[in-house]
N, C-alpha and C positions, 0 to 999 in steps of 0.2 A: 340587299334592299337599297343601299345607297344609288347603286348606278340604276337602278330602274327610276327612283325620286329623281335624277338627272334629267335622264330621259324625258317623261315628262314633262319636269321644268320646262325644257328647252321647247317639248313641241305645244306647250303650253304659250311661251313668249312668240314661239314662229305663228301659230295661229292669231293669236290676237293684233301681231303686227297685220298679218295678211286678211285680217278683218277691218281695220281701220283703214289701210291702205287701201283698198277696194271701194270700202265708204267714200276716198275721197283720191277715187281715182283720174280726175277732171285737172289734178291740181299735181304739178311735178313732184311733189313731196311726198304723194299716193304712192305714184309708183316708183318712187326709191322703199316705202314702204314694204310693198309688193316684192321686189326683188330679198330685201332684208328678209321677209318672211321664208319665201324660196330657200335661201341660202339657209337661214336657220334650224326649218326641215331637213335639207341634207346634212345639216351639222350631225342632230341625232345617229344617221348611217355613218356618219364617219367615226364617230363617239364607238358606236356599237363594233366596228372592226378595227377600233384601236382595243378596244375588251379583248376582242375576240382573239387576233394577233399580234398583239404587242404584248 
């Protein structure tokens, strides 16, 4: 149950970054936001195939 609450977490913080940064995608700040987000989503898949194989 622990790594699934991870999971979450993370795509938890990835979306809300990539929600905010979108709001205020006019402003450079946005879309460093934007990119955070991105990366944070594929956090989860990297997360998930260090489970898997590591």
């Amino acid at each position: 149950m622990y790594e699934l609450d991870v999971m979450l977490g993370l795509l938890m913080v990835a979306f809300v970054l990539l929600i905010v940064g979108y709001a205020a995608r006019d402003k450079g700040w946005g879309a460093a936001m934007i990119g955070l987000g991105i990366v944070g989503a594929m956090s989860v898949l990297a997360y998930k195939m260090y489970l898997t194989f590591g």
